[in-house]
C-alpha positions as CSV (number, residue, x, y, z in Angstrom):
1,X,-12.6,18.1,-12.2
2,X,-15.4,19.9,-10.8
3,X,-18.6,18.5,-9.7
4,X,-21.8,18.8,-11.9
5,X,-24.0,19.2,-8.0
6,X,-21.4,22.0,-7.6
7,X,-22.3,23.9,-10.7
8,X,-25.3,23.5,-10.1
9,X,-26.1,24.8,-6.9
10,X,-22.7,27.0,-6.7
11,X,-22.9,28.5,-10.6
12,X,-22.4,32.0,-9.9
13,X,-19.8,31.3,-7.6
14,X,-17.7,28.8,-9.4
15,X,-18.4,31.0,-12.8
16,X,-16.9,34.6,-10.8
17,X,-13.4,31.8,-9.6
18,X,-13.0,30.4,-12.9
19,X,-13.8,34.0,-14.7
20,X,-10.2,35.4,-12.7
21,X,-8.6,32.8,-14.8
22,X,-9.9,33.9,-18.0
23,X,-12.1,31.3,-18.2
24,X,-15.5,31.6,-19.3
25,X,-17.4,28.6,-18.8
26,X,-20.7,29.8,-19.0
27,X,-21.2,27.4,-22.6
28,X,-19.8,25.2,-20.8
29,X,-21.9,25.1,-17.6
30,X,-25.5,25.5,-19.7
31,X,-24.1,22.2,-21.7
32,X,-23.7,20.2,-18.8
33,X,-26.2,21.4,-16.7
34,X,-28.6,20.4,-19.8
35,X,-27.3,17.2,-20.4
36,X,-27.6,16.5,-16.9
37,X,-31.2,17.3,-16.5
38,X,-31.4,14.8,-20.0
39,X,-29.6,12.6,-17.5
40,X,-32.0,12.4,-15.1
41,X,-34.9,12.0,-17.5
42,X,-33.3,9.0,-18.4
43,X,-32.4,7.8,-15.4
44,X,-36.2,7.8,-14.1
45,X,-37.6,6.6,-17.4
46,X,-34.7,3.6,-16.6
47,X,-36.0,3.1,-13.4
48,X,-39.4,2.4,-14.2
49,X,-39.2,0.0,-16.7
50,X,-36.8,-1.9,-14.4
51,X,-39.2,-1.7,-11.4
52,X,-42.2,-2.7,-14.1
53,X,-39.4,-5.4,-15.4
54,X,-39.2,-6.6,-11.6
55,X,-43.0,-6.9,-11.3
56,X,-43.6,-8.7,-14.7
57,X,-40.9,-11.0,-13.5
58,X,-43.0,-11.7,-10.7
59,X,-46.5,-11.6,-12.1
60,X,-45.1,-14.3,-14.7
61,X,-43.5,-17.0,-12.1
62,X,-47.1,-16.6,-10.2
63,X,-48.9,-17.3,-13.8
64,X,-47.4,-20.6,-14.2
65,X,-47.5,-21.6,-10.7
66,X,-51.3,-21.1,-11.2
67,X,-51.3,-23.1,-14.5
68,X,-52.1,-20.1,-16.4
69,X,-49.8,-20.5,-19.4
70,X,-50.8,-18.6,-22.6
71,X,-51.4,-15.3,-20.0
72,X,-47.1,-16.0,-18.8
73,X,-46.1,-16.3,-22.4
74,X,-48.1,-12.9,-23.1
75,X,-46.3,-11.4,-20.3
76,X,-43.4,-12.3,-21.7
77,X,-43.3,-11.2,-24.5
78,X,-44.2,-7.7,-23.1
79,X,-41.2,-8.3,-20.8
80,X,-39.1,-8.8,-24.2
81,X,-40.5,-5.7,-25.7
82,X,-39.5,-3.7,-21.8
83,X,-35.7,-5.2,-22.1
84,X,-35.1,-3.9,-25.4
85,X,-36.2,0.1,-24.1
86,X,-34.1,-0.7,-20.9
87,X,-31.4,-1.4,-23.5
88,X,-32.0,1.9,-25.2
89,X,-32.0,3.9,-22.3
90,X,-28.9,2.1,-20.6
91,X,-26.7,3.1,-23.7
92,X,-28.4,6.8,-24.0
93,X,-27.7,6.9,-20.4
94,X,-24.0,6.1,-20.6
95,X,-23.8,8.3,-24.0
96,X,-25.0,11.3,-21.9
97,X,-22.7,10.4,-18.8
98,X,-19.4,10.7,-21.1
99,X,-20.3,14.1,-22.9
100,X,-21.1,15.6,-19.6
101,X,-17.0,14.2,-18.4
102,X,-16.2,15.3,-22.1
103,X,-16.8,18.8,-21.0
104,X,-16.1,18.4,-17.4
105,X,-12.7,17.5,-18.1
106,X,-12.4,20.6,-20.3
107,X,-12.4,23.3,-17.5
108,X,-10.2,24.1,-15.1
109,X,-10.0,23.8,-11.2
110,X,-11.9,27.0,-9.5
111,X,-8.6,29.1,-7.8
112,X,-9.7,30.0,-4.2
113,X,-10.4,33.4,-2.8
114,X,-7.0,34.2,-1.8
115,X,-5.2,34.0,-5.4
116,X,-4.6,37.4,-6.9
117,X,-5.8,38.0,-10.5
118,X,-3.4,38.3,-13.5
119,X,-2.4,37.1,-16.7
120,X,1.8,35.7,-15.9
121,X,4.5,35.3,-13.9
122,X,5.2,39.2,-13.7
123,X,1.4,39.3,-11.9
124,X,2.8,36.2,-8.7
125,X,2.7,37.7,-5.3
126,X,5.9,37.5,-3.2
127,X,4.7,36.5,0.3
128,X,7.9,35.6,1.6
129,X,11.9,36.2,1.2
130,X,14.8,34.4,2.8
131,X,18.6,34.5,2.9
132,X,20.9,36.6,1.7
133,X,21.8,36.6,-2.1
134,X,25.6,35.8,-2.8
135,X,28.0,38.0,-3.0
136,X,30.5,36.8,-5.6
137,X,33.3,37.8,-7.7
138,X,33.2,39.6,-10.9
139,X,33.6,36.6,-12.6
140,X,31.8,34.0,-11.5
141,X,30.7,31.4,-13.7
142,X,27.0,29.7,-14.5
143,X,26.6,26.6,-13.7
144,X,26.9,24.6,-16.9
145,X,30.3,26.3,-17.4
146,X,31.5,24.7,-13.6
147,X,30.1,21.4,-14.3
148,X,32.5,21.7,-16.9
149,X,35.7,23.0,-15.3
150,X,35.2,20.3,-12.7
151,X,33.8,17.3,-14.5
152,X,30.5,17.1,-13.1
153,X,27.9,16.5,-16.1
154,X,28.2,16.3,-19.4
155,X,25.7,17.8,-21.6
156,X,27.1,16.9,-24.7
157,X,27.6,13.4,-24.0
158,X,23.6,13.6,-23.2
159,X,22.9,14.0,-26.1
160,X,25.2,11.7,-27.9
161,X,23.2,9.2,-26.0
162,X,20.4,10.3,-25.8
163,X,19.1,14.0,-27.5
164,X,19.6,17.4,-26.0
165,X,18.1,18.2,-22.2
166,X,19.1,14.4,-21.0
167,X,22.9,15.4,-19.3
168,X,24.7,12.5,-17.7
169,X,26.3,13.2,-14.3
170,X,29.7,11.9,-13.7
171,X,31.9,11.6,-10.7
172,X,31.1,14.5,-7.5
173,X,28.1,15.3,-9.5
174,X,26.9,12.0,-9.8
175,X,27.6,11.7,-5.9
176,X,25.8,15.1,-5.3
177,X,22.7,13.9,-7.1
178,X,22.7,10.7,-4.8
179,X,23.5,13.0,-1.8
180,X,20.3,15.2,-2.4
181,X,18.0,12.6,-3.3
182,X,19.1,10.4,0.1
183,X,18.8,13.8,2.2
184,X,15.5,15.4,0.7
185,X,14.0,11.5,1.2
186,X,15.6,11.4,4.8
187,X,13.7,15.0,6.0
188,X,10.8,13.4,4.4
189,X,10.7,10.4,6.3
190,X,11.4,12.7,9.7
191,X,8.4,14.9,9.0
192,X,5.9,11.5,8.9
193,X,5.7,10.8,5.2
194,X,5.8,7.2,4.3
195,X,8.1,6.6,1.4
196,X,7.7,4.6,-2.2
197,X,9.3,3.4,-4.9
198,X,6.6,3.7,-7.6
199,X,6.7,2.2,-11.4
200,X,8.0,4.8,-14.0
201,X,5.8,4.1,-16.7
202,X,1.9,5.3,-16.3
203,X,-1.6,4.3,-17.6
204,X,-4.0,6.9,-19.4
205,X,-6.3,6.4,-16.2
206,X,-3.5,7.6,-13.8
207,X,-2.4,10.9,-16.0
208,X,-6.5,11.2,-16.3
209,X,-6.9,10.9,-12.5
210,X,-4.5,13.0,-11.5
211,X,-5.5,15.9,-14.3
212,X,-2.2,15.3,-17.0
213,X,-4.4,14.2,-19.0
214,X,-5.6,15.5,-21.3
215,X,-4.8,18.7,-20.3
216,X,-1.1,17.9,-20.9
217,X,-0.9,14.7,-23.3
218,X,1.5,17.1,-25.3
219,X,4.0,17.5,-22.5
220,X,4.5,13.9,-21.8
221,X,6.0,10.8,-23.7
222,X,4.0,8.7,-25.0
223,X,4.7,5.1,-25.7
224,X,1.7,4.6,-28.5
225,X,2.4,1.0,-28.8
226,X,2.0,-0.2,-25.1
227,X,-0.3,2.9,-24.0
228,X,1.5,4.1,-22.0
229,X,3.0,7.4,-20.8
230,X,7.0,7.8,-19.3
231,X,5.8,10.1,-15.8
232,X,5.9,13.4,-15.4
233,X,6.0,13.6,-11.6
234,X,5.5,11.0,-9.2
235,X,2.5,12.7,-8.0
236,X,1.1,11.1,-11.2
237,X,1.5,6.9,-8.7
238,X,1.3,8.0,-5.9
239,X,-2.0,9.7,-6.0
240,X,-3.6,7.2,-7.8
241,X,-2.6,4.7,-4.9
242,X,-6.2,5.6,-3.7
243,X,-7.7,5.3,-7.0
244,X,-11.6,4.2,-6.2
245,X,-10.7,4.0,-2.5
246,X,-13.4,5.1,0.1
247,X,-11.1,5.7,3.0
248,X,-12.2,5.6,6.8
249,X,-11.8,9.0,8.1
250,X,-9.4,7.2,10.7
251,X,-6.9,6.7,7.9
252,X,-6.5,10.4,7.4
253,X,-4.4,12.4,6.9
254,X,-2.0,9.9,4.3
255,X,1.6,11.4,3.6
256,X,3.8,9.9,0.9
257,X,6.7,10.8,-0.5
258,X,8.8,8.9,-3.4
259,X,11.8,9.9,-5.7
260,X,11.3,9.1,-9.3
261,X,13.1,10.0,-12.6
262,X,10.1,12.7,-14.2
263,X,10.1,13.2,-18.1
264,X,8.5,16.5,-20.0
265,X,8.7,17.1,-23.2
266,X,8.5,20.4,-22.6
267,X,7.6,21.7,-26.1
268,X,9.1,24.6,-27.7
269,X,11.6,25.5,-25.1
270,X,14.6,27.8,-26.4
271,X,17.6,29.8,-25.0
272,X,19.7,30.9,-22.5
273,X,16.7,30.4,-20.2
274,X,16.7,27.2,-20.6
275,X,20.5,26.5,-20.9
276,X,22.1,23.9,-18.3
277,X,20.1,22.4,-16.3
278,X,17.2,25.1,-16.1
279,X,15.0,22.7,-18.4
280,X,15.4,19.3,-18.8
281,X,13.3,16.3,-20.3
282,X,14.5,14.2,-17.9
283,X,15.2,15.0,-14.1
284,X,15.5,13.8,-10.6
285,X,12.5,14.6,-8.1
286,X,11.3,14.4,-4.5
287,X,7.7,14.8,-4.4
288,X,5.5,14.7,-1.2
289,X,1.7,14.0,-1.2
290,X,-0.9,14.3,1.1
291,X,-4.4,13.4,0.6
292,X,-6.4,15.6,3.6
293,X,-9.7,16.1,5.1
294,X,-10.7,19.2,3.8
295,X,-11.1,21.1,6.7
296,X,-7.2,20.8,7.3
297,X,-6.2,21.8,3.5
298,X,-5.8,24.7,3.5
299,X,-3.6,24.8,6.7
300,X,-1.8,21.7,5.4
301,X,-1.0,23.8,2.8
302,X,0.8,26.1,4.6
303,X,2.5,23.5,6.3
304,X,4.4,21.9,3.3
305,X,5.4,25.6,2.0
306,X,7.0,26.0,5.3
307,X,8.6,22.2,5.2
308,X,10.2,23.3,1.9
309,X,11.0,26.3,2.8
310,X,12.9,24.6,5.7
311,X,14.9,22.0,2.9
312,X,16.0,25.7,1.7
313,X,17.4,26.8,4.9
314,X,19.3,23.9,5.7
315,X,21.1,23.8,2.2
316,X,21.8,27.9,2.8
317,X,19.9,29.1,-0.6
318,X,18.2,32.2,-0.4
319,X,14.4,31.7,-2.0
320,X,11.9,33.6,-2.3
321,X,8.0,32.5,-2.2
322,X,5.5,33.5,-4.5
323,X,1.7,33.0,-4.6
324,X,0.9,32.2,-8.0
325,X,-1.6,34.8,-9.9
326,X,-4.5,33.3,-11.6
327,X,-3.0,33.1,-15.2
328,X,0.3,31.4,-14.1
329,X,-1.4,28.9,-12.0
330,X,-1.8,25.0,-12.9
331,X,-5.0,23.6,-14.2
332,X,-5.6,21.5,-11.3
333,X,-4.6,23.8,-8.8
334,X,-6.5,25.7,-6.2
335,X,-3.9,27.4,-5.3
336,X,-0.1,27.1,-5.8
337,X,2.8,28.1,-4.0
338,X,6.3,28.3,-5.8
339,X,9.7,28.2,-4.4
340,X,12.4,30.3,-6.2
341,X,16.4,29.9,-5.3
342,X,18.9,33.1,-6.7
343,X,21.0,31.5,-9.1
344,X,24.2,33.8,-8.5
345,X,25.9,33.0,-11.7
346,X,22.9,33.9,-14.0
347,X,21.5,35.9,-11.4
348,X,18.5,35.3,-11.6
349,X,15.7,33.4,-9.5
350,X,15.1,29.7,-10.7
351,X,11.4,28.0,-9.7
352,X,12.4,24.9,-7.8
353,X,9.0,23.9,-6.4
354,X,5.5,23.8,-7.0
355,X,3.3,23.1,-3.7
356,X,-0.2,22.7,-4.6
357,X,-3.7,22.6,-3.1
358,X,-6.0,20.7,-5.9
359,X,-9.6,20.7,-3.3
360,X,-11.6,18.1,-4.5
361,X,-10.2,18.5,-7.9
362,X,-8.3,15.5,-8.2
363,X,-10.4,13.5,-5.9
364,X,-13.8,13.8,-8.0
365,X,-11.3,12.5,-11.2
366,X,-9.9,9.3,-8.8
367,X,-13.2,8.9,-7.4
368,X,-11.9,8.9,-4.0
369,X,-13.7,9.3,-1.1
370,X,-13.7,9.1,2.6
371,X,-16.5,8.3,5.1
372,X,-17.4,9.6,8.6
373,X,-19.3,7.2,10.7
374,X,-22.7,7.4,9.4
375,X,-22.4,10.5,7.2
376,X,-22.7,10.2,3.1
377,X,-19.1,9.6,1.7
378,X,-17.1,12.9,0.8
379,X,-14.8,13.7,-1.9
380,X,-10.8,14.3,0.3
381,X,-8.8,17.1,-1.2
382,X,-5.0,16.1,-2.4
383,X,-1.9,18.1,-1.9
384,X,1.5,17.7,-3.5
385,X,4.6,19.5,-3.8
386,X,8.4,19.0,-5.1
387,X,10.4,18.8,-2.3
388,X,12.4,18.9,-3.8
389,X,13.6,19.4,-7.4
390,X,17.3,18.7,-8.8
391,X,18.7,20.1,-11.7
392,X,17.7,24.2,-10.4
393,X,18.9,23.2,-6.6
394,X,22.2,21.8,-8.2
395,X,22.6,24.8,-10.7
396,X,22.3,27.2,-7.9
397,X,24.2,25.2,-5.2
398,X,27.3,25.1,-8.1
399,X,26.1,29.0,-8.5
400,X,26.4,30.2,-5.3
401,X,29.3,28.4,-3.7
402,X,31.6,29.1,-6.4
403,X,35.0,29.6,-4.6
404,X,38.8,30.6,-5.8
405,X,39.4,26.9,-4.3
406,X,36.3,25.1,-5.8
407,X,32.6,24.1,-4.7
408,X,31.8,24.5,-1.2
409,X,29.0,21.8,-0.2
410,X,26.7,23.1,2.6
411,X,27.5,21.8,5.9
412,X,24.1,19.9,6.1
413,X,25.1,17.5,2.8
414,X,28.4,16.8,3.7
415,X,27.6,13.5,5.9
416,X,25.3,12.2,2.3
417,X,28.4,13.4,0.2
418,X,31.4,12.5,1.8
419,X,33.4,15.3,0.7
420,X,32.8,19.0,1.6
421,X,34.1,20.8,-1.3
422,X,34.2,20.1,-5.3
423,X,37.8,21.0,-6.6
């Protein structure tokens, strides 16, 4: 969430970044900055009657030292009378504190500079291209039609056990699943990030550090009785590792990476577009993290686009990059990357990352900090990005190698396979 000394002393600024979202948070601002002025107030009338507490405290043990009862027992009672406002103030001072984070949470992250203005998906900038798109025969098939022909997943028998959007993956597609999630956590490891196996199941503190909630309590499954929510992404754990951390600067930069089984409830979501695998409730994800000094960020930034980017090479898919526009953008982000694969079978380009720059965003939520020697402790920024997805990489791996003789696996998964073609 934003920080109420940043509105403060940055309001024109932050109102012009948040204003390219559609955002108007002037009501917003004037609320907070008001209540935090009342805040202050408080906070200095608090103050003194603790000092004046302090000094009675004082004045009283010297009283009866001297003898000088009935003047101690006056004082006390005036010391009665100071707790009582202290107690009055403490609560109005805590009252105020959660309807400034009522609003704070309310408004979005600020989008840097760099993100261009627009309303959808049609308004992304396309910064990068790569590969060629496949070339394939009149008749090739989409992907839920080849996990079919060649016994790969079963959608059907999903949701027999399940509901629709959980498919259960059977035999070479069980076996490519495994073989993705083993290769994607192997370049991981090679590039420095440190992998974990993180719990599943979240607390409302970990979906409200990392900004789920509440901006996306609808998305996610919620277990009301144990309250508790199933993950979304394991950016949700391993982000709030450093939940109310102050770091050492020395321990920066951190990289993690897990894979976890991610759940969205994903709302309203109808049609071809969504067929297959394209949408799921329940998937398979790498994620990598990285919490950051935030002079690097922004160049870290560009460092895990081009890491994915690389995960897209070796498996042969031809993606495209696109800077996401203002109104396609997440509410925690900065500024987002996504990474698009062709599909050749539905021909058409399927989002199969997200790589994110949240700023401080996510740190002033986790309250995490870092310190420099003898400087005042700063808020780190936090990165993530999938790294990569499953059900769209396996749709358009199916897609694309489509063959008269079956599957062809790309030559850089056959070692995590074991086979090199599905038939």
């Amino acid at each position: 969430m934003l920080n109420v000394n940043d509105i403060r002393e940055n309001t024109k600024k932050l109102l012009e970044r948040l204003e390219i979202r559609n955002f108007d948070a002037h009501n917003y601002f004037n609320e907070i900055l008001a209540l935090d002025s009342q805040r202050k107030e408080t906070q200095t009338e608090l103050d003194a009657i603790l000092s004046n507490l302090n000094q009675l405290a004082k004045e009283i043990g010297e009283l009866y030292k001297t003898g000088e009862k009935e003047q101690a027992e006056n004082k006390k009672a005036e010391t009665a009378t100071q707790k009582e406002t202290s107690k009055t103030l403490t609560d109005k001072l805590h009252k105020t504190e959660e309807s400034i984070k009522a609003l704070l949470v309310l408004i979005p992250n600020a989008p840097d500079e760099s993100v261009p203005k627009g309303n959808a998906a049609k308004d992304n900038e396309i910064v990068k291209e790569s590969g060629n798109l496949p070339n394939l025969e009149e008749n090739a098939l989409p992907h839920w039609e080849l996990a079919d022909k060649y016994k790969l997943i079963d959608f059907e028998l999903g949701a027999k056990i399940t509901g629709s959007g959980f498919p259960v993956y059977r035999g070479k597609g069980a076996r490519l699943q495994r073989a993705l999630i083993s290769f994607f956590l192997d370049k991981a490891l090679e590039a420095g990030y440190t992998e974990y196996q993180p719990p599943v199941l979240i607390n409302p503190e970990s979906g409200y550090g990392t900004g789920q909630l509440p901006d996306k309590d609808a998305q996610m499954y919620h277990l009301e009785l144990d309250k508790m929510y199933l993950s979304p992404t394991a950016e949700v754990q391993l982000t709030n590792l450093y939940r109310d951390d102050l770091l050492k600067i020395e321990e920066l930069p951190i990289k993690m990476v897990a894979y976890a089984q991610c759940f969205r409830r994903e709302a309203g979501s109808y049609g071809k577009d969504v067929k297959g695998l394209n949408r799921l409730h329940q998937f398979d994800k790498v994620e990598i993290v990285q919490i950051q000094h935030p002079d690097n960020s922004y160049s870290v930034l560009e460092e895990m686009t081009n890491y994915v980017a690389g995960l897209l090479d070796l498996l042969e898919l031809p993606y495209r990059v696109a800077k996401l526009c203002s109104g396609d953008m997440g509410f925690t982000s900065a500024l987002t990357y996504d990474m698009e694969v062709y599909s050749g079978g539905q021909q058409r380009w399927l989002e199969v990352s997200s790589i994110s720059n949240f700023e401080s965003f996510q740190a002033n939520r986790l309250n995490l900090r870092f310190k420099e020697g003898d400087k005042k402790a700063t808020m780190v920024h936090t990165l993530n990005g999938s790294a990569l997805a499953l059900p769209r990489i396996v749709a358009a791996l199916l897609e694309n190698n489509q063959t008269k003789d079956g599957i062809k696996i790309p030559a850089a998964l056959v070692d995590y396979t074991g086979f090199n073609i599905i038939d």
